[in-house]
LOMAR-552956 format. One record per residue: residue in one letter; residue number from 1; x, y, z of N, C-alpha, C, CB in turn. Coordinates in Angstrom, 3 decimals, decimal comma. Each point is the difference from the previous one (the first is absolute). Glycine has a CB too. Layout:
// residues N
('A' NUM (X Y Z) (X Y Z) (X Y Z) (X Y Z))
...
//
This chain:
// residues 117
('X' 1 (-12,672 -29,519 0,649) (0,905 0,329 1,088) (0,145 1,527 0,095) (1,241 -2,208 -0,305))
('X' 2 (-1,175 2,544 1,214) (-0,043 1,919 0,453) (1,440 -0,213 0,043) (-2,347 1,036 1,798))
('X' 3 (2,359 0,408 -2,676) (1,058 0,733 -0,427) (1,132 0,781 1,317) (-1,901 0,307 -2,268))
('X' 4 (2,645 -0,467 2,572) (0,766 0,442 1,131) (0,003 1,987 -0,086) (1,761 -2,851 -0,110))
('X' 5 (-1,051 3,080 1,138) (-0,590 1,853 -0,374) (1,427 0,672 -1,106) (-1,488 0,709 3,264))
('X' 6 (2,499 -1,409 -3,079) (0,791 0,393 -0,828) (-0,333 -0,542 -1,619) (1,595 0,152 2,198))
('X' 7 (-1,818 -1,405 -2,542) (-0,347 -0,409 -1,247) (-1,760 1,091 -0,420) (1,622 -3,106 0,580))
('X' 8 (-2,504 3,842 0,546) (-0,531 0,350 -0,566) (-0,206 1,308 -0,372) (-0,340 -1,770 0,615))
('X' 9 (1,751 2,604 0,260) (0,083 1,166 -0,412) (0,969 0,298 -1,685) (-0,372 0,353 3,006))
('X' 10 (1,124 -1,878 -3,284) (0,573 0,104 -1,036) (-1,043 -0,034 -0,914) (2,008 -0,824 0,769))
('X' 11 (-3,377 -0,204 -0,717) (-0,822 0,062 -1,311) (-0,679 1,539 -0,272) (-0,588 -2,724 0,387))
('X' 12 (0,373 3,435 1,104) (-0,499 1,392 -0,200) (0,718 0,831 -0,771) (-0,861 -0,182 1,898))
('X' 13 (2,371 0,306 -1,263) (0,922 0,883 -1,178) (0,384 -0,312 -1,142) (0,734 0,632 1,456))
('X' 14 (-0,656 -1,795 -2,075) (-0,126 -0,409 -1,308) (-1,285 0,395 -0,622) (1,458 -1,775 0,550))
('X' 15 (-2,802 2,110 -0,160) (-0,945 0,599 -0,295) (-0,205 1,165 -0,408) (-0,279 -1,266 1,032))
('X' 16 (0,911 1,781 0,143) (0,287 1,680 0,109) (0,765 0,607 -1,630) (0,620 -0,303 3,221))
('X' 17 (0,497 -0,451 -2,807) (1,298 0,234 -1,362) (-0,209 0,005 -0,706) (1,152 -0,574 0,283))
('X' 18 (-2,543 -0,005 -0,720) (-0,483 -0,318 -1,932) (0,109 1,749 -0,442) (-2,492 -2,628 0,056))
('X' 19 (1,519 2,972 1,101) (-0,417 1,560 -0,541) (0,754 1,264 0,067) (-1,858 -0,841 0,581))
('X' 20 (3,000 0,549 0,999) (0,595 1,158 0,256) (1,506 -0,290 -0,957) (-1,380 0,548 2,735))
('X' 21 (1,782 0,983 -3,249) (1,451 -0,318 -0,507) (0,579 1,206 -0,112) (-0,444 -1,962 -1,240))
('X' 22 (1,498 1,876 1,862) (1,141 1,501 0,244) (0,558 0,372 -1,341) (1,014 -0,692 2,444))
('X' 23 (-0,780 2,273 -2,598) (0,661 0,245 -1,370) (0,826 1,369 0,981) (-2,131 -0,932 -2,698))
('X' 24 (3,095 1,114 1,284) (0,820 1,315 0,937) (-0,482 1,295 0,407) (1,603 -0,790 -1,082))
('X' 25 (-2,928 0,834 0,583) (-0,933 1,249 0,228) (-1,133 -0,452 1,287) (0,219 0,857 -2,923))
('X' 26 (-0,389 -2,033 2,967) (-1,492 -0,187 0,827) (0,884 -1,176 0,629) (-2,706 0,732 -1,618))
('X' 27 (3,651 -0,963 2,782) (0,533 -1,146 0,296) (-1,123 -0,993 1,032) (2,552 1,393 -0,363))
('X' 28 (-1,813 -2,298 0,191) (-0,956 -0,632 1,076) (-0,105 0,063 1,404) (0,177 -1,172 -1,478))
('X' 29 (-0,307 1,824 2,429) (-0,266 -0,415 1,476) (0,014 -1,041 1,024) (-0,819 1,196 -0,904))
('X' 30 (1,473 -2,214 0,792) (0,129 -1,440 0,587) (0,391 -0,199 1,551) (0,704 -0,528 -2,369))
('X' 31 (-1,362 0,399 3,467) (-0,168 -0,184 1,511) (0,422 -1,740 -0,085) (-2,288 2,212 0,774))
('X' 32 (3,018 -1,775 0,461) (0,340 -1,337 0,809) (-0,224 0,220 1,238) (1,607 -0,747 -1,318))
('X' 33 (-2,053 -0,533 2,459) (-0,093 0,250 0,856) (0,062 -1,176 0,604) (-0,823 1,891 -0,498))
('X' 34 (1,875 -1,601 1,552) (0,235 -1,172 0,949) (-0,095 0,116 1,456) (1,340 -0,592 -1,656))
('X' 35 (-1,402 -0,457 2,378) (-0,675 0,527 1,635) (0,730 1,226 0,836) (-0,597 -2,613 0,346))
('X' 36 (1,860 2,833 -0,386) (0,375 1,446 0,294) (-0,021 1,442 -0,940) (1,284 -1,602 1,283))
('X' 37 (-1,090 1,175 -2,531) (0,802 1,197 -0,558) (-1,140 0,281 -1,476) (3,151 -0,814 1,031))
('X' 38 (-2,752 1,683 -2,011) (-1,296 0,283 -1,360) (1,226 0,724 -0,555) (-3,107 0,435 0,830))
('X' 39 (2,953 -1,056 -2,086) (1,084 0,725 -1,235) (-1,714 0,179 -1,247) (3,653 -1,885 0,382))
('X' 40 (-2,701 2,893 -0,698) (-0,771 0,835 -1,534) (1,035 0,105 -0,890) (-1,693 1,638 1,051))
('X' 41 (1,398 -2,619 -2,486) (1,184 0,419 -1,281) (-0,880 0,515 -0,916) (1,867 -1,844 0,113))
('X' 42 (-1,270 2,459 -0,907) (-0,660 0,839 -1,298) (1,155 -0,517 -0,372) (-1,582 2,291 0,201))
('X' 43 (0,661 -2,976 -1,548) (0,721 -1,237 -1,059) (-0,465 0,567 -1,709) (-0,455 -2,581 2,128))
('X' 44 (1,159 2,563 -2,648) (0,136 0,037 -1,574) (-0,222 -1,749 -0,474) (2,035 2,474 -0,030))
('X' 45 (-3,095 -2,242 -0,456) (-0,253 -1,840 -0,637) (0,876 -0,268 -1,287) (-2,776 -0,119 0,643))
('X' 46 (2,665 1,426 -1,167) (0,509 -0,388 -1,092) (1,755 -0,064 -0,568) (-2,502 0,826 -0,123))
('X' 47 (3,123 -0,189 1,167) (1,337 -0,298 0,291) (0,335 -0,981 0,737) (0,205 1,859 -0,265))
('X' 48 (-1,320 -2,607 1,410) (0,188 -0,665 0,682) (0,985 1,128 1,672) (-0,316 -2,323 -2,693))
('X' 49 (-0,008 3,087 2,957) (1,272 0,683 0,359) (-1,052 0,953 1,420) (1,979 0,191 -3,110))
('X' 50 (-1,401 -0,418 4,144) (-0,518 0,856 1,680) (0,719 1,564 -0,425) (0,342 -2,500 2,441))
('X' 51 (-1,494 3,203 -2,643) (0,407 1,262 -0,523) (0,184 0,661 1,712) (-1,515 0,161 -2,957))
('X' 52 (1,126 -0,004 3,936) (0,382 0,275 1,014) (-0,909 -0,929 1,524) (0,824 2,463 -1,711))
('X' 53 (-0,572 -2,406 2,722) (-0,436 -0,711 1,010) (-0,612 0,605 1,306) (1,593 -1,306 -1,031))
('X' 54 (-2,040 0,752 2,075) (0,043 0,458 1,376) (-0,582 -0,695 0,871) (0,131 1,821 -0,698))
('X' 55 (0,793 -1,972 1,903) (-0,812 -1,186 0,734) (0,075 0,849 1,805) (1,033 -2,869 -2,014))
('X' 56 (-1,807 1,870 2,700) (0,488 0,505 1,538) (1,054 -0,304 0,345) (-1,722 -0,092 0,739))
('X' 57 (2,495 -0,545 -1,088) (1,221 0,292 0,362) (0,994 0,308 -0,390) (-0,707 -0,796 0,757))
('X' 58 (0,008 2,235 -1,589) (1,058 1,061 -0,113) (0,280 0,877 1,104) (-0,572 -0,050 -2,133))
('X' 59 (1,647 0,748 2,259) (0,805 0,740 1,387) (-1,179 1,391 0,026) (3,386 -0,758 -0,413))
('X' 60 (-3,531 1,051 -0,871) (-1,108 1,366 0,050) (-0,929 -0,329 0,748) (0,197 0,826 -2,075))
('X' 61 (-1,033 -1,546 1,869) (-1,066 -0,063 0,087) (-0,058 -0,590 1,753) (-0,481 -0,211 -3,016))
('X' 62 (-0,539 1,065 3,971) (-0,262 -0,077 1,332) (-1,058 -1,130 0,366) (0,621 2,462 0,068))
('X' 63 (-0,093 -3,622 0,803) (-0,752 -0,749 -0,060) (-0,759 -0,044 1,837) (1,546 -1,189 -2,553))
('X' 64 (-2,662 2,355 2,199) (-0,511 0,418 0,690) (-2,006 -0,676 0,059) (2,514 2,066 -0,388))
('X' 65 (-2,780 -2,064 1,761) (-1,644 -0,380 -0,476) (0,016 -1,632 -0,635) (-0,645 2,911 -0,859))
('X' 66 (-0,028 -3,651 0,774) (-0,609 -1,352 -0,215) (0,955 -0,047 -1,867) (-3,283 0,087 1,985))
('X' 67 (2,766 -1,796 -1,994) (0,437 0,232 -1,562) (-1,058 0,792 -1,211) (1,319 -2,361 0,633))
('X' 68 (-2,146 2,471 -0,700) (-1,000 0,547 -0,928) (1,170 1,406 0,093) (-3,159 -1,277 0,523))
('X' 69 (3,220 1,907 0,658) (0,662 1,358 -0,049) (1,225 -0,204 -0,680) (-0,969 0,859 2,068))
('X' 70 (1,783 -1,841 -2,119) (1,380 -0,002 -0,909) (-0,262 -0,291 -1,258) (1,339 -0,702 1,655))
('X' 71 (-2,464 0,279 -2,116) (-0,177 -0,830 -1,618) (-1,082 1,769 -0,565) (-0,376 -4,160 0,657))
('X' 72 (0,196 5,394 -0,106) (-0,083 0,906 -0,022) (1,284 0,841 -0,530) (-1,758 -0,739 1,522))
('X' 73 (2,073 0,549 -0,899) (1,648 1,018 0,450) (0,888 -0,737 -1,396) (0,203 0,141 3,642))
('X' 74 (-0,480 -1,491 -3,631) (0,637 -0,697 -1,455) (-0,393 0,546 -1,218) (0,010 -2,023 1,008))
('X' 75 (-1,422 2,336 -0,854) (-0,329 0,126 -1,262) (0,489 1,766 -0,297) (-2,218 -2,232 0,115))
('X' 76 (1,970 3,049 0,970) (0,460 1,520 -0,389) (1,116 -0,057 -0,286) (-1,192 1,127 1,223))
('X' 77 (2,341 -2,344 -1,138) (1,196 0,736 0,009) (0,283 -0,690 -1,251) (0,776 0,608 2,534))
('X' 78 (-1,580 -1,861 -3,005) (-0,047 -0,432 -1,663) (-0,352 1,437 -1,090) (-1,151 -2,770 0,864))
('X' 79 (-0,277 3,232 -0,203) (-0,388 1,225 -0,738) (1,206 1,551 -0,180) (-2,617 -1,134 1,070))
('X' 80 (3,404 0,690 0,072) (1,172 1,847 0,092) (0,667 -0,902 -1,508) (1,213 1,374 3,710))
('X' 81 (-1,058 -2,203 -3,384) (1,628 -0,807 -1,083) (-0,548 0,076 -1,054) (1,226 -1,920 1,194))
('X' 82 (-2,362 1,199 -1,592) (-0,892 0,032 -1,234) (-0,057 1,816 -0,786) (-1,709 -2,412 1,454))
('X' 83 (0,845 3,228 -0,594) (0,203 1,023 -0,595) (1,282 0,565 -0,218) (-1,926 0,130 0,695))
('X' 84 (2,795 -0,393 -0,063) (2,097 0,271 -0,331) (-0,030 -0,416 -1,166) (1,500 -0,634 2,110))
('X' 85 (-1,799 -0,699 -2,565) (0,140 -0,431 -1,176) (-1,211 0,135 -1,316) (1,523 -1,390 1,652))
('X' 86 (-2,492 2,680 -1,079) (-0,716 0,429 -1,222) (-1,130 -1,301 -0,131) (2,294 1,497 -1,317))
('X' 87 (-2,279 -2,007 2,210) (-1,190 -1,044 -0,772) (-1,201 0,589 1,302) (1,701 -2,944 -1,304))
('X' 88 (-2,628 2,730 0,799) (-1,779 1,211 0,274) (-0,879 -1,709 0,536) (-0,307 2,905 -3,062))
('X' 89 (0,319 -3,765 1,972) (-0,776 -1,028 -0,243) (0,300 -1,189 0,038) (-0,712 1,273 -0,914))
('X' 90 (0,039 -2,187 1,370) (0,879 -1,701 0,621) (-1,563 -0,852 -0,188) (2,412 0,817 2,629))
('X' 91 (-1,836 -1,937 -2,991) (-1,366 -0,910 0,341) (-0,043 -1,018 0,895) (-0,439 0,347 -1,973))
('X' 92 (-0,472 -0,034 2,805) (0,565 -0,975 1,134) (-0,439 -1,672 0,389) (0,113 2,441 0,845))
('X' 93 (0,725 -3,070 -0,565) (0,009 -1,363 0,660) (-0,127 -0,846 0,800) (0,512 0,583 -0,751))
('X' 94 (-1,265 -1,178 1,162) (0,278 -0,130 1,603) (0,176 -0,969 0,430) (-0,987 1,324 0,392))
('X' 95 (1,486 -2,611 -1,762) (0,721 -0,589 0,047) (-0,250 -1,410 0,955) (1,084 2,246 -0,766))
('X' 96 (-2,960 -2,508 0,633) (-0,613 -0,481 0,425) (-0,529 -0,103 1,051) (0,737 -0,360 -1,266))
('X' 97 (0,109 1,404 2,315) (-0,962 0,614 1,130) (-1,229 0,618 0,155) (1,699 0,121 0,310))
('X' 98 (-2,591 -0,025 0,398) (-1,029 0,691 0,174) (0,388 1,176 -0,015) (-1,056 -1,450 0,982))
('X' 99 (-0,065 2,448 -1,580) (0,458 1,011 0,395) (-0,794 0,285 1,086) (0,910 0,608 -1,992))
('X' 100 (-0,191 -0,422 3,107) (-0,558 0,114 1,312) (1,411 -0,248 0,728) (-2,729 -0,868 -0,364))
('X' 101 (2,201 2,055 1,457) (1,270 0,169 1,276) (1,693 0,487 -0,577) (-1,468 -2,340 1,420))
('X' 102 (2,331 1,510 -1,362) (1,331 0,891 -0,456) (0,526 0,374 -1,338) (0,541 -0,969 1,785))
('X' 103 (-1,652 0,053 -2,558) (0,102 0,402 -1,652) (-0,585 1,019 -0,473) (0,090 -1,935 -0,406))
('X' 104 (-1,494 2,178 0,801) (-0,567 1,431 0,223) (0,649 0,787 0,328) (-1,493 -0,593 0,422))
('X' 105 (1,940 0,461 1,234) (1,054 1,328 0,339) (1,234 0,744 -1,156) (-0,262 -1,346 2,471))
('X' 106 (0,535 0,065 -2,954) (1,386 0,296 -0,872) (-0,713 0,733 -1,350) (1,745 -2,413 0,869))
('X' 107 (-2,956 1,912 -1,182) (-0,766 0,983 -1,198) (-0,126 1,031 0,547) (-1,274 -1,363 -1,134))
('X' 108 (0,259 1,283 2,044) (-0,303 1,844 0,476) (1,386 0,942 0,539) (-2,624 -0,884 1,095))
('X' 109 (3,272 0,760 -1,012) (1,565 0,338 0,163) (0,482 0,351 -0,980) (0,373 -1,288 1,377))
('X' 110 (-0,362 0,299 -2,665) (0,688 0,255 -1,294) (-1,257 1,722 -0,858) (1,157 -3,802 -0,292))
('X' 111 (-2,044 3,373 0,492) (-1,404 1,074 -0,259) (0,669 1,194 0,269) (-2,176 -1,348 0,834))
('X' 112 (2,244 1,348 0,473) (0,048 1,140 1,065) (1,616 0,383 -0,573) (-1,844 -0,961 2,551))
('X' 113 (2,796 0,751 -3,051) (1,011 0,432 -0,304) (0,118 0,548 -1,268) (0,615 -1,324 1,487))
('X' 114 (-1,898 0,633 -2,543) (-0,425 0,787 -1,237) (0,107 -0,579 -1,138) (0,534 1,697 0,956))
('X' 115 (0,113 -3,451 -0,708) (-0,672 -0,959 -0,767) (-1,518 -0,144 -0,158) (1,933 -0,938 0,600))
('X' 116 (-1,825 0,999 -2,001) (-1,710 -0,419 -0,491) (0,080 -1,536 -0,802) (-0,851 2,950 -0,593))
('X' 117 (0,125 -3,833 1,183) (-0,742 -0,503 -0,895) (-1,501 -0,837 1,020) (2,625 -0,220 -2,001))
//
């Protein structure tokens, strides 16, 4: 029996998770994305604990241009907060999405603000 698209994006990110894991120096990068809006958390695994956040619908952030252009604008304004809080390095997630279209945007965004990984 074929797997529905939600049961098969859960077997992807349970995949993913074996390998990726946040610490307070290298946190994790974790995208959500739902048909309007894209949140980015940087997560501590090992506290269990959302060391800071950012989504489109925060008041900052201009929700200007298509969505790819806001999951952009998400990720620079993850990268201003991130460097506020001294962290350089993140590993990222994507939390069984492709990377392709607004999950990309939100990487090349986070890049472009001076997150590396």
């Amino acid at each position: 029996m074929a797997l529905t698209k939600v049961e098969s994006r859960a077997r992807i990110k349970s995949r993913v998770r074996k390998s990726i894991f946040g610490t307070a120096e290298v946190p994790r990068l974790s995208v959500f994305r739902s048909n309007k809006e894209i949140y980015g958390q940087l997560i501590n695994d090992l506290d269990g604990k959302t060391l800071l956040s950012a989504s489109s619908m925060d008041k900052s952030i201009e929700k200007t241009g298509n969505k790819s252009d806001v999951a952009k604008a998400v990720g620079k304004a993850l990268a201003e907060k991130a460097k506020e809080a001294g962290i350089e390095r993140v590993a990222f997630d994507r939390n069984g999405y492709l990377y392709h279209g607004r999950v990309k945007s939100l990487a090349d965004g986070a890049r472009e603000g001076g997150l590396k990984f």
